[in-house]
C-alpha positions as CSV (number, residue, x, y, z in Angstrom):
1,X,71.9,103.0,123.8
2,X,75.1,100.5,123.1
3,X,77.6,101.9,121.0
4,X,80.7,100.5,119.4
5,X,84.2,102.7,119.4
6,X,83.8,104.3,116.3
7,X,80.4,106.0,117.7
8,X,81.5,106.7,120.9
9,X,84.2,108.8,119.3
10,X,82.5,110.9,117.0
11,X,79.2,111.5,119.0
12,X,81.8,112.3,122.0
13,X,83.2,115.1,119.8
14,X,79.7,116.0,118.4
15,X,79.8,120.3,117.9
16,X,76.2,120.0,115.7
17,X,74.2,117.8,113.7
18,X,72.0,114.5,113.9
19,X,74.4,111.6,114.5
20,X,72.3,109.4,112.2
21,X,73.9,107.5,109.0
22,X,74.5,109.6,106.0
23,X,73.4,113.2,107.6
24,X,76.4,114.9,108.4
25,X,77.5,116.0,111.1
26,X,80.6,118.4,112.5
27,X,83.1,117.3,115.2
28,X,85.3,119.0,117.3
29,X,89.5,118.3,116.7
30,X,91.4,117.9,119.5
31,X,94.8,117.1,117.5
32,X,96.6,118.3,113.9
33,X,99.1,117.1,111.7
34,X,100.2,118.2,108.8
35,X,103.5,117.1,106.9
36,X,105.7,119.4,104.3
37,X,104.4,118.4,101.0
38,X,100.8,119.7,101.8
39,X,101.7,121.6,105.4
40,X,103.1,124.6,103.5
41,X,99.8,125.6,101.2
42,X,97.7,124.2,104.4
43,X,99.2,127.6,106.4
44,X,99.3,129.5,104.2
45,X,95.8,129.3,104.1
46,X,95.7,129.2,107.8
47,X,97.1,132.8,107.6
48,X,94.6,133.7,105.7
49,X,91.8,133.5,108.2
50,X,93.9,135.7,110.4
51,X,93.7,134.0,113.5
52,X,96.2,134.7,115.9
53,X,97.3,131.1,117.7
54,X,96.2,127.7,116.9
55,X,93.0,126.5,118.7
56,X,93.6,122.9,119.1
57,X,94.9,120.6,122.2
58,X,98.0,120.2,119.8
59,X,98.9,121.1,116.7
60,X,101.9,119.5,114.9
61,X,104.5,120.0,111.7
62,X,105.9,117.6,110.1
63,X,109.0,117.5,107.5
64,X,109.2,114.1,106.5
65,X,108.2,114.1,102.5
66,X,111.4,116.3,101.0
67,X,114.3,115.9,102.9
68,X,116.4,115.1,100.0
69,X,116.1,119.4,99.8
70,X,117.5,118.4,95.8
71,X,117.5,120.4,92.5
72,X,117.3,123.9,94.4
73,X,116.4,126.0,97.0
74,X,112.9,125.7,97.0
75,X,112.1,122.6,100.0
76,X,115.2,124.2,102.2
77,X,112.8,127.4,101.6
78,X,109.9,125.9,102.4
79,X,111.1,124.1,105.3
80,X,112.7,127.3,106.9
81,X,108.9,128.8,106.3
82,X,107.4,125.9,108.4
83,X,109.5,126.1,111.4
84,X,109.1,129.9,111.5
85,X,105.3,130.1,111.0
86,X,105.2,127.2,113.6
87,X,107.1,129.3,116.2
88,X,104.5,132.2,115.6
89,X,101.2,130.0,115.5
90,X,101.7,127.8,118.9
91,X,102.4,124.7,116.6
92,X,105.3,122.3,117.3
93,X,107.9,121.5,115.1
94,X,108.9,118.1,114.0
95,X,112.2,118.7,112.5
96,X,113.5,116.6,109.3
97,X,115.1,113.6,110.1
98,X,113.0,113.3,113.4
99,X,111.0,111.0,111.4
100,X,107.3,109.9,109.5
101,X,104.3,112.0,110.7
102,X,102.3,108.9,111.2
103,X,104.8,106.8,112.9
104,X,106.2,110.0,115.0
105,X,102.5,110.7,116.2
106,X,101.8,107.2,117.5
107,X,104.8,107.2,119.1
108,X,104.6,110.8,121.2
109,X,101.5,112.6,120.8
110,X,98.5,110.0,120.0
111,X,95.6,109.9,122.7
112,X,93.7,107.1,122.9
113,X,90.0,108.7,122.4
114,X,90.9,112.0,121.0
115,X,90.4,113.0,117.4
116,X,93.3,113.6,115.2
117,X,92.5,115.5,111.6
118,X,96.1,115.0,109.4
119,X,96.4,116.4,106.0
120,X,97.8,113.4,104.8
121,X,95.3,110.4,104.0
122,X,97.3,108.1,106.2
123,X,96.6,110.0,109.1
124,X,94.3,106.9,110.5
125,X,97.5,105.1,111.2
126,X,96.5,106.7,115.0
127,X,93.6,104.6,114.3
128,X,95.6,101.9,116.0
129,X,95.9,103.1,119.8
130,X,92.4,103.9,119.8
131,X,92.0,107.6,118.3
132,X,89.4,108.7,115.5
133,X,92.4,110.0,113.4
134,X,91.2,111.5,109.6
135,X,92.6,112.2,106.6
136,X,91.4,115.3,105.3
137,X,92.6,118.2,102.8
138,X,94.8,120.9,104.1
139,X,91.9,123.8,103.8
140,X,90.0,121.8,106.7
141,X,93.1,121.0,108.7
142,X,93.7,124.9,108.7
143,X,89.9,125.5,109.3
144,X,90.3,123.0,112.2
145,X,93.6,125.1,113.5
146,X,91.5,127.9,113.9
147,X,88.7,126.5,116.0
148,X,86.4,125.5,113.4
149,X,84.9,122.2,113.6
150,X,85.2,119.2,110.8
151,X,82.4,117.9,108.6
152,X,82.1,114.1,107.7
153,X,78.4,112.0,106.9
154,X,78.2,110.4,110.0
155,X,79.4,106.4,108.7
156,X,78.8,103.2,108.3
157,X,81.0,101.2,111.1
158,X,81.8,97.8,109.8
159,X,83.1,95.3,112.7
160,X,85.9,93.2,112.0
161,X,85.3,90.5,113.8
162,X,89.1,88.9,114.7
163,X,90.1,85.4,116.1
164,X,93.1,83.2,116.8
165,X,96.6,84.4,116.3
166,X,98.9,85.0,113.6
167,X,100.9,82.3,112.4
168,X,104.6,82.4,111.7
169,X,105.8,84.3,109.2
170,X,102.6,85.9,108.9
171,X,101.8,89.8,110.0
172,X,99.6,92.3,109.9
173,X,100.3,93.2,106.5
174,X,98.6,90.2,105.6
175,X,95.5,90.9,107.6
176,X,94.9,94.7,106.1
177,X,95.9,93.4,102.2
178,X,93.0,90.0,102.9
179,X,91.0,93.0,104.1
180,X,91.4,94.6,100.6
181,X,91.0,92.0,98.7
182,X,87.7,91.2,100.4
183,X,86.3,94.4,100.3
184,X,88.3,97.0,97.5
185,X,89.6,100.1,97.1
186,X,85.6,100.7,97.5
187,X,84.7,99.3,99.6
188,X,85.0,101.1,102.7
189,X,83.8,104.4,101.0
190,X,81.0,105.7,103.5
191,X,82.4,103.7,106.5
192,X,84.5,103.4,109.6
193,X,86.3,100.0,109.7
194,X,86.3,98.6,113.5
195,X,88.4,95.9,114.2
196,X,87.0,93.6,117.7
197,X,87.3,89.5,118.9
198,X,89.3,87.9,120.8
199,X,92.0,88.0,118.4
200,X,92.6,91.8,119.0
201,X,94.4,91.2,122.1
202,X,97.4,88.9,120.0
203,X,98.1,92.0,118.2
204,X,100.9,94.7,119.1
205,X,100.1,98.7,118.9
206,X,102.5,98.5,115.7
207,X,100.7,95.8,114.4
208,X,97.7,97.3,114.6
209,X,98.7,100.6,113.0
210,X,100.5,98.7,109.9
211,X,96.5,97.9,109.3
212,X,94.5,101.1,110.3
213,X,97.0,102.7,108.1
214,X,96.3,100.8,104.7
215,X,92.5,101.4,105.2
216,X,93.3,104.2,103.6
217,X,93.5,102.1,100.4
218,X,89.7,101.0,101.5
219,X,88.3,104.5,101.0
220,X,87.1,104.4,104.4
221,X,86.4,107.2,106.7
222,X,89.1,106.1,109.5
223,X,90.1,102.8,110.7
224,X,89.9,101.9,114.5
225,X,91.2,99.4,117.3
226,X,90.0,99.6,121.2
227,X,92.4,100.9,123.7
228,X,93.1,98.1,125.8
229,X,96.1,96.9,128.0
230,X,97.9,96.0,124.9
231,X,97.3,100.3,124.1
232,X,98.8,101.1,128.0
233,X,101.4,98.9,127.6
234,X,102.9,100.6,124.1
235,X,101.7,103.8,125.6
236,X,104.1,103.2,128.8
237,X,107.0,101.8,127.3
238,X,107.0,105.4,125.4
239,X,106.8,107.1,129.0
240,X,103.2,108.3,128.3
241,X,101.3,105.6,130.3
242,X,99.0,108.8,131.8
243,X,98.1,109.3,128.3
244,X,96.4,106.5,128.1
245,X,92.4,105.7,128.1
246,X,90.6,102.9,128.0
247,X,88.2,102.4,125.5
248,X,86.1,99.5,124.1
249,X,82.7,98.6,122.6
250,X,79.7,98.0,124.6
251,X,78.6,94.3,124.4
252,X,75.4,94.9,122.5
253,X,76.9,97.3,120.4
254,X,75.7,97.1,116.8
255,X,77.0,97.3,113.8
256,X,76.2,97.7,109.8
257,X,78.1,94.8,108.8
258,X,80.3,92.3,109.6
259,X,83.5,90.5,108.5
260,X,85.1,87.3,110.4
261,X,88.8,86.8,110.5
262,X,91.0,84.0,111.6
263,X,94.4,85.1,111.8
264,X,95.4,81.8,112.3
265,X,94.1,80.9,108.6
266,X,95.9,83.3,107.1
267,X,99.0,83.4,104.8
268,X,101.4,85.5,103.1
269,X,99.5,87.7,100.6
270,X,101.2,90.1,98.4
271,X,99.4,93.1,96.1
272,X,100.2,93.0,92.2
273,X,100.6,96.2,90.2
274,X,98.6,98.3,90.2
275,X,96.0,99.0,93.2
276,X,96.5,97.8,96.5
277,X,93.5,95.3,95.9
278,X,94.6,93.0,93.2
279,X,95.9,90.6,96.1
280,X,96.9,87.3,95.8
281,X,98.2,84.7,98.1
282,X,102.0,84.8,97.7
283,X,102.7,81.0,96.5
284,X,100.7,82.1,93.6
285,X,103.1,84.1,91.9
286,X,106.2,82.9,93.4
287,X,109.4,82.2,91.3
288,X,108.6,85.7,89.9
289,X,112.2,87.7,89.4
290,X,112.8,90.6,91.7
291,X,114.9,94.1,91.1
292,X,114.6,95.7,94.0
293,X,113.0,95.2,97.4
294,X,112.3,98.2,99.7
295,X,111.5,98.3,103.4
296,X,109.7,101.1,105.3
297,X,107.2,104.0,105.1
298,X,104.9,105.2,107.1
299,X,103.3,101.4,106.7
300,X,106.0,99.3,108.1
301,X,109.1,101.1,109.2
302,X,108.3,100.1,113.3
303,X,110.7,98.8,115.3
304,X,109.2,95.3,114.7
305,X,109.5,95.5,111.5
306,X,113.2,96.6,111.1
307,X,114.1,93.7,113.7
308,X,112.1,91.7,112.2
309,X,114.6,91.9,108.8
310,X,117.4,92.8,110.8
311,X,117.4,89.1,112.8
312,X,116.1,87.6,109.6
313,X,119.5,88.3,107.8
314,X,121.7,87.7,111.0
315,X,120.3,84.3,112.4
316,X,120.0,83.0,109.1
317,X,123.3,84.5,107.6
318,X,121.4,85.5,104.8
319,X,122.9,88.0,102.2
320,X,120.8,90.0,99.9
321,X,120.9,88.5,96.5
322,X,123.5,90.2,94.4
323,X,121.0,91.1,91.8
324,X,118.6,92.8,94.1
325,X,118.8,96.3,94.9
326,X,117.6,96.9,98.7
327,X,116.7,99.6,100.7
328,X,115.9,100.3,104.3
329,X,113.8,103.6,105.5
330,X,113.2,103.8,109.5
331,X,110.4,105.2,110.2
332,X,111.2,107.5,113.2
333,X,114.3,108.5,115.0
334,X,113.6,106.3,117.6
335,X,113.6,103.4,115.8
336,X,117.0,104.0,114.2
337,X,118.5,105.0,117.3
338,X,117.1,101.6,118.8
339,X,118.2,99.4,115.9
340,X,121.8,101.2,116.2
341,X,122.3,100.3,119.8
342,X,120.8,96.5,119.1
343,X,123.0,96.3,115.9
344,X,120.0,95.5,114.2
345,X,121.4,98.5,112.1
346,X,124.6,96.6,111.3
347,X,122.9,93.3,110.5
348,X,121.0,94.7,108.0
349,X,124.5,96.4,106.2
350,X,126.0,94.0,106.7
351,X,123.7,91.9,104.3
352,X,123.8,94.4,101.9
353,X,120.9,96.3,102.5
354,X,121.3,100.5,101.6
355,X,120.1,102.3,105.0
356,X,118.1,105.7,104.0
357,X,117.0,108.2,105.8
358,X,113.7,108.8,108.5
359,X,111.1,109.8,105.8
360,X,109.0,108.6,103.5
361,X,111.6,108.5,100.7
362,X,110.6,105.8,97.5
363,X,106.5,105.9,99.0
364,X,106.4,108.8,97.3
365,X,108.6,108.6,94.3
366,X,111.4,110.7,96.5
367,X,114.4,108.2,95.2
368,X,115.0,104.4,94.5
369,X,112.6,104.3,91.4
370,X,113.4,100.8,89.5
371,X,114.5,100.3,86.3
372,X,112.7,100.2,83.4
373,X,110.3,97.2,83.8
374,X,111.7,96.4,86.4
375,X,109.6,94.4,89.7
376,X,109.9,96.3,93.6
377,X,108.5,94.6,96.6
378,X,107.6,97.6,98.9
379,X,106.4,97.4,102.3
380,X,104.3,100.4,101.5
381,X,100.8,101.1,101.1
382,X,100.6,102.2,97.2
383,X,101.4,100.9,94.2
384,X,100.0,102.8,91.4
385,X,101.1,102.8,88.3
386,X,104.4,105.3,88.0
387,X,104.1,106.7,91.6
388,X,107.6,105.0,91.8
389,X,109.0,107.1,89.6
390,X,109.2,104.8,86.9
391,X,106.2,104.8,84.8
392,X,106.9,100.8,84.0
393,X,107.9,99.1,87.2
394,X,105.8,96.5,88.5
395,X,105.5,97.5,92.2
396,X,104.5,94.8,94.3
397,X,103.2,95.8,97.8
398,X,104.3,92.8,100.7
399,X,105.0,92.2,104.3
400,X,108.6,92.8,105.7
401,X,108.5,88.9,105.7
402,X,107.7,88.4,101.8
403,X,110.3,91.1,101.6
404,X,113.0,90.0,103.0
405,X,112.8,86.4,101.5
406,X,112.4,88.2,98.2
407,X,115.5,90.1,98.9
408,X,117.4,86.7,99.8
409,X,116.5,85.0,97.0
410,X,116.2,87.1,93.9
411,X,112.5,85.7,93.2
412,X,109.1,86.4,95.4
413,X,109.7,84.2,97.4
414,X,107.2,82.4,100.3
415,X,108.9,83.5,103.6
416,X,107.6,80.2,105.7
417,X,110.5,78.6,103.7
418,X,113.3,80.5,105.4
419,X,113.2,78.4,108.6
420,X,112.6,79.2,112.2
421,X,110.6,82.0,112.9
422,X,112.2,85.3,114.7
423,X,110.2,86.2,117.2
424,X,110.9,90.4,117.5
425,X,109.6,91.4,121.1
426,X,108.6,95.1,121.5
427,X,111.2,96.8,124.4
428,X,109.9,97.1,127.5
429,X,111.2,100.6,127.9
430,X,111.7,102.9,124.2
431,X,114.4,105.4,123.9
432,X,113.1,108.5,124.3
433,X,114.3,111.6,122.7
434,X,112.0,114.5,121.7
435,X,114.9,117.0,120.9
436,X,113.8,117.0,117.3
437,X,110.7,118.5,118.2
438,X,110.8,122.1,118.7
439,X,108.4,123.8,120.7
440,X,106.3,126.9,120.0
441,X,108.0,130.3,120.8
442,X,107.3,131.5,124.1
443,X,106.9,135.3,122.8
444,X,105.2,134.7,119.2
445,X,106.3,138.9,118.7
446,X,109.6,138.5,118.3
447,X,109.1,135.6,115.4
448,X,109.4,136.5,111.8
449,X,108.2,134.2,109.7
450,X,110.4,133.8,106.9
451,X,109.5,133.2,103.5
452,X,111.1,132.0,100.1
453,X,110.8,133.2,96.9
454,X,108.6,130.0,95.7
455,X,106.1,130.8,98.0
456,X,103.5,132.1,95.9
457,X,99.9,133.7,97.0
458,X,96.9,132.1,97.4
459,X,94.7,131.1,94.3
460,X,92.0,133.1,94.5
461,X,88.3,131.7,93.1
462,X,85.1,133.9,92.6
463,X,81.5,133.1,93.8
464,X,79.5,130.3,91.8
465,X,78.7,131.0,88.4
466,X,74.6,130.4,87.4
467,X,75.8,129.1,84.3
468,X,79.4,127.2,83.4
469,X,80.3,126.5,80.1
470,X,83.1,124.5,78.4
471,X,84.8,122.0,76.8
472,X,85.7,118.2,77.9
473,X,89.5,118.9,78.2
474,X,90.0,115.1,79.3
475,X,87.6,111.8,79.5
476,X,89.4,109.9,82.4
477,X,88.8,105.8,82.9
478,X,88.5,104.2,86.6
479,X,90.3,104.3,89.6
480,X,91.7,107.8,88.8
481,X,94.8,108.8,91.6
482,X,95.5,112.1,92.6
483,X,99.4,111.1,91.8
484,X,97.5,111.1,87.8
485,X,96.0,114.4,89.0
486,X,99.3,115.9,90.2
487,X,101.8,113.6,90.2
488,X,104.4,113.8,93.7
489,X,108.2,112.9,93.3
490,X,110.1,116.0,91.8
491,X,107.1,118.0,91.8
492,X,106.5,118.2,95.4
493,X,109.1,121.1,95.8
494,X,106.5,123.6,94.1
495,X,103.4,122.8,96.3
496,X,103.7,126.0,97.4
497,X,103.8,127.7,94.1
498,X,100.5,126.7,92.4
499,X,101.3,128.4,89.5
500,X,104.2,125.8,88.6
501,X,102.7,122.9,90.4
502,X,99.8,123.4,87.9
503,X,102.2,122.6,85.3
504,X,101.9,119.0,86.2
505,X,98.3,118.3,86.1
506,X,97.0,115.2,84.4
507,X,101.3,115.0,83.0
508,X,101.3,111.3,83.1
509,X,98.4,111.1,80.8
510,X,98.6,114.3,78.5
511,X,102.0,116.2,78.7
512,X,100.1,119.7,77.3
513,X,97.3,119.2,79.4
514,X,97.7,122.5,81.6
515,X,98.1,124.4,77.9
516,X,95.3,123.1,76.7
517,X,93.3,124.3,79.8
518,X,95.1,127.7,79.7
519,X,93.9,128.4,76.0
520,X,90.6,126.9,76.5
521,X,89.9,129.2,79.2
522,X,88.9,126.0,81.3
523,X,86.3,123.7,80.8
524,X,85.1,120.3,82.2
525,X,86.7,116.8,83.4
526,X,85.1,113.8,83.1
527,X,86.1,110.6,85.4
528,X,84.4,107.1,86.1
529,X,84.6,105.2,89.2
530,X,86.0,106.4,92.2
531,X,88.1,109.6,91.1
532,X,91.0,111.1,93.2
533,X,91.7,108.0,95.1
534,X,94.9,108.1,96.8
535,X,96.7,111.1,98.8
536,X,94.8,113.4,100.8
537,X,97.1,116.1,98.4
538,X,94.5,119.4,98.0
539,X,96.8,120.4,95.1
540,X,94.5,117.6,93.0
541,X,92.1,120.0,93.5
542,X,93.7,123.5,94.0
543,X,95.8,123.4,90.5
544,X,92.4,122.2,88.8
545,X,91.4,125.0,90.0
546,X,93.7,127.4,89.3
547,X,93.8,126.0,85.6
548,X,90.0,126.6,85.2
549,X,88.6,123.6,85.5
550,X,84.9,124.5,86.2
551,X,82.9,120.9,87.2
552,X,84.5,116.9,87.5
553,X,81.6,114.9,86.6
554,X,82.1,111.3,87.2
555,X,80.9,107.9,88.2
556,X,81.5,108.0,91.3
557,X,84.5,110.0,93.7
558,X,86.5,108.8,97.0
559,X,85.4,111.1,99.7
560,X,88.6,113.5,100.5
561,X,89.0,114.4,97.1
562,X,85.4,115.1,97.1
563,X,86.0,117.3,99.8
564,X,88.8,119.2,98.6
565,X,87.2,120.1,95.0
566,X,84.6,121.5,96.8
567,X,86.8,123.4,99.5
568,X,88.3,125.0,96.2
569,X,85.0,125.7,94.1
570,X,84.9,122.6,92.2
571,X,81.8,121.6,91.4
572,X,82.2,117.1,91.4
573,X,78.8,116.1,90.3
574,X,77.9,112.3,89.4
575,X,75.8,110.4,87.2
576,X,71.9,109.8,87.6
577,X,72.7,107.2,85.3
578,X,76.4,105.9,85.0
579,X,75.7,105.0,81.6
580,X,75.2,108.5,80.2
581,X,79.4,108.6,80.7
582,X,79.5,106.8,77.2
583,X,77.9,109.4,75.7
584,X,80.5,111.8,76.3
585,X,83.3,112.6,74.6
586,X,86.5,114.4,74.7
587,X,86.2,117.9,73.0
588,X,82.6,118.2,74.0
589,X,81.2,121.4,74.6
590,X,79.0,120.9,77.6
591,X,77.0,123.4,79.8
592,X,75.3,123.7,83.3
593,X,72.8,126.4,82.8
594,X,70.3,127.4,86.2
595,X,73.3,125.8,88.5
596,X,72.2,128.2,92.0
597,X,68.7,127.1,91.7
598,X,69.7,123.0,90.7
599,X,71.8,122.7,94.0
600,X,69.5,124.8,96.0
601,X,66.2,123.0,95.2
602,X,67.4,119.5,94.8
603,X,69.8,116.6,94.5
604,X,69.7,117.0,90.8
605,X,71.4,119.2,88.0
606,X,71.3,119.3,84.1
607,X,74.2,118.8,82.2
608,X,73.6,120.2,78.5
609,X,75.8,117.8,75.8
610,X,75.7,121.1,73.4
611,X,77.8,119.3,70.8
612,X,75.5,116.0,70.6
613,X,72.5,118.1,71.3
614,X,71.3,115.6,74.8
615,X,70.6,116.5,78.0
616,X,72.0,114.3,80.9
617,X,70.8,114.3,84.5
618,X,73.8,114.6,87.3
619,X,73.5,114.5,91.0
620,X,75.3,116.6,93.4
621,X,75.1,115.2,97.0
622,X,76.0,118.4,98.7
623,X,74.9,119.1,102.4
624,X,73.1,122.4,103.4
625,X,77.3,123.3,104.3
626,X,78.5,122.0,101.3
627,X,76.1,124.1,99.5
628,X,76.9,127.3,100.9
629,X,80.5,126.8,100.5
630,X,80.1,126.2,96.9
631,X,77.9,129.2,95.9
632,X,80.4,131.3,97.8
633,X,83.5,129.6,95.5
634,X,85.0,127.7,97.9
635,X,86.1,127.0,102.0
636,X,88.1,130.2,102.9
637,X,85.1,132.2,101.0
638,X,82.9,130.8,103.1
639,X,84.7,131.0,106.4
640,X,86.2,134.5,105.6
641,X,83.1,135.6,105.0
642,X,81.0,133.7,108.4
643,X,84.0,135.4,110.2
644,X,83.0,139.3,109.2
């Protein structure tokens, strides 16, 4: 039978199940990543299982989230703890300042045709040389460190069908935020996102990672491009050409649905505050007063893209506007080593632009928040409301074209008016330099993993319950993030102490949240459409967890945070009827009485409104997996106990 890419890679790493749409299935993981702000809780729970030595092809560690190492001991702490436990567990080290996970990994260790699980949701960024590369919770990345295989529902693929060739001053940002505004931040829930035509060949390996990273934002599974000689050509330049595989739909392939693209039709687009969907063309809103522009993440921090702004300034002999404030954040060692010896580097100070460091830095609310009110282009993937740091700015998510004009000009600006195009060519040869990635010790006895005093143990949750009672402690609206859940910034340092971290739950919205949770012994959530969007960040479920939240019931979830609350014991259960959400309100006391039998027997579970007296049907979704991991309180039950 034809297949397209997306199928060939999962039913290539098949372990068990029917590959047939919506059963699920488990896959074998060739490659891990995991990055500081969710690595540290991710091992820890890998220690747990007791395994001795990772089980993948290649496992790696990443510090690229808090390298500021501000306000304390603690990220120095953790960061010590990760390149010990590393040493011990056959896991290479990505030291800080080597760079982004996402951007590091295409660079050195991506395969075309191999499966990469990251505990961090842009992890599909790999998408773009041709891997099946997943975001997932840290519980299953450590599951998938110790052999075990990863569940998904086998998808939807969706074909987007590309033609012609970008225009200039036009990029693949453009192409991923027109995807977006097509389709949502829903609209890729339940589905892998293929991109094909003739127009796949115009675009450049970093070009097509700037898109399979944002469909992310989609709620898709994993985005994907073939490997073709575009792939070997990126893959060579990096000295890895024997890495490389070719792979490509079959002509007859099929697919569930279908979306046509010109590039060549396209223009700059630009996302308003707040969700990476509410895109616009950017002549719409231009004229519109700018406070800061910032350039990089794990989105668009390539080499390309740097240039890109780099030769913009110099051949134009731009200056950024004095009252813009503008930042620069490589995305990898290479890069900055490569812009350095180019001068691209120097261009861009020249101008007036502040340089930062390799990491994700303002993505994630790590530095350069704006001022009050004030409007940020980013080149990044996320602009929810106060994930800047700044629970008023107007974050604006762009191109490094629409950036770089904005930062010129003061005002959102459309970059086709800035003159003759620079054409950035990738180098035929990178600079390669892997001595920021430290290898496993050779003798794993003579390591001592060393560990801080914020470092905290493990959470621990009992088996299911038959019967859960409680109060609503919060009624939540749409579009819920897991940076509302727990917010990052600041309070990324204690993601290894759950106890503190819990502290921040739901902070944004309701300061004494975690007190009321405490006191109320915990109790229920409720959420509408698609809760826990956003970062693949367990601790959105884990500190629920810890605070006593018993059951999320809500209109409808995005999958990896649907994951993760189950992983911990969380039961996320929907409405039969989204309606019945109005009849719920905050204070309720609610119950689930005869819960083992309801998720054994069925798809369906009562929800008892005791204070209004009604009953309210819920649905549960669960696989025959999902199931037993829930009655038995969560993942590392279930897989401590399998392993006895």
């Amino acid at each position: 039978m034809a297949k397209n890419v997306a199928q060939k890679l999962i039913d290539g790493h098949l372990v068990s199940g029917e590959a047939q749409q919506g059963k699920e299935v488990n896959i074998r993981i060739d490659q891990t990543l995991t990055q500081d702000a969710t690595g540290t809780m991710a091992y820890l729970q890998f220690e747990a299982m007791g395994v001795p030595k990772v089980r993948t092809e290649l496992s790696v560690s990443y510090v690229d989230h808090n390298t500021l190492q501000y306000g304390g001991f603690e990220n120095a702490d953790d960061h010590r703890f990760l390149q010990t436990l590393a040493s011990k567990y056959g896991i290479y080290f990505s030291r800080p300042g080597n760079g982004i996970c996402h951007q590091v990994h295409l660079e050195r260790f991506g395969k075309p045709g191999k499966t990469l699980l990251g505990s961090d949701s842009h992890t599909p960024t790999s998408g773009g040389i041709g891997m099946l590369a997943i975001g997932a919770g840290g519980l299953d990345v450590a599951v998938a460190m110790g052999g075990g295989a990863f569940s998904l529902t086998y998808p939807k693929v969706v074909l987007v069908n590309l033609k012609g060739k970008l225009k200039p001053w036009v990029s693949a940002k453009d192409v991923i935020l027109e995807i977006l505004r097509k389709l949502t931040v829903k609209g890729g829930v339940g589905k892998v996102i293929e991109y094909g035509g003739e127009g796949v060949k115009n675009l450049t390996v970093p070009e097509r990672a700037t898109i399979t990273n944002m469909g992310a934002e989609l709620g898709a599974t994993t985005s994907v491009f073939p490997s073709d000689d575009v792939t070997k050509e990126f893959l060579k330049a990096q000295g890895r050409e024997a890495d490389w595989n070719e792979l490509k739909a079959d002509e007859d392939a099929k697919y569930d649905e279908r979306i046509d693209l010109d590039l060549g039709k396209l223009e700059p687009m630009i996302a308003r505050p707040h969700m990476p969907d509410a895109v616009c063309k950017v002549s719409e809103i231009e004229g519109m007063k700018v406070d800061q522009v910032c350039v990089g993440s794990c989105t668009n921090s390539s080499y390309r893209d740097l240039m890109l702004v780099a030769d913009t300034f110099k051949k134009g002999g731009f200056k950024v506007h004095p009252e813009v404030s503008m930042t620069i954040s490589p995305g990898s060692k290479q890069v900055l080593d490569m812009i350095s010896l180019n001068k691209g580097l120097s261009h861009m100070i020249e101008a007036g632009a502040r340089i930062l460091e390799a990491t994700c830095g303002p993505c994630i609310g790590n530095g350069q928040s704006p001022p009050s009110g004030g409007v940020s282009l980013r080149t990044f993937n996320r602009n929810f409301e106060g994930r800047s740091g700044t629970k008023d700015g107007k974050v604006y998510l762009c191109s490094p074209e629409v950036a770089v004009a904005a930062a010129i000009y003061g005002v959102i600006t459309d970059p086709r008016k800035l003159g003759k195009y620079p054409k950035v060519k990738l180098p035929a040869k990178f600079l390669v330099d892997d001595s920021m990635v430290v290898p496993p010790a050779k003798d794993p006895s003579k390591v001592n993993i060393v560990r801080g005093p914020n470092i905290k143990e493990l959470p621990k949750q009992g088996a299911l319950s038959d019967s859960l009672k409680g109060k609503v402690l919060i009624k939540l609206g749409d579009n819920i993030t897991t940076d509302h859940i727990t917010p990052a910034g600041t309070w990324l340092k204690y993601r290894s102490n759950v106890p503190k971290y819990a502290e921040s739950v739901f902070s944004a919205i309701d300061a004494r949240f975690h007190e009321k949770a405490k006191a109320a012994g915990g109790g229920f959530v409720i959420g509408g459409e698609n809760y826990g969007q956003g970062s693949s960040r367990e601790h959105a479920a884990l500190c629920p967890m810890y605070l006593g939240i018993k059951a999320i019931v809500a209109k409808s979830f995005a999958r990896i945070h649907k994951d993760n609350l189950v992983n911990f014991g969380i039961l996320p259960l929907t409405f039969e009827d989204p309606a019945d959400y109005d009849g719920i309100s905050d204070g309720d006391e609610l119950e689930l009485p005869g819960l083992k039998k309801g998720i054994t027997s069925g798809d369906s579970v009562v929800l008892k409104n005791v204070t209004k007296g009604k009953e309210i049907k819920l649905k549960h979704g669960y696989s025959p997996r999902q199931i037993d991991t829930i009655l038995a309180g969560g993942t590392l039950n279930y897989t401590t106990a399998k392993g006895k």
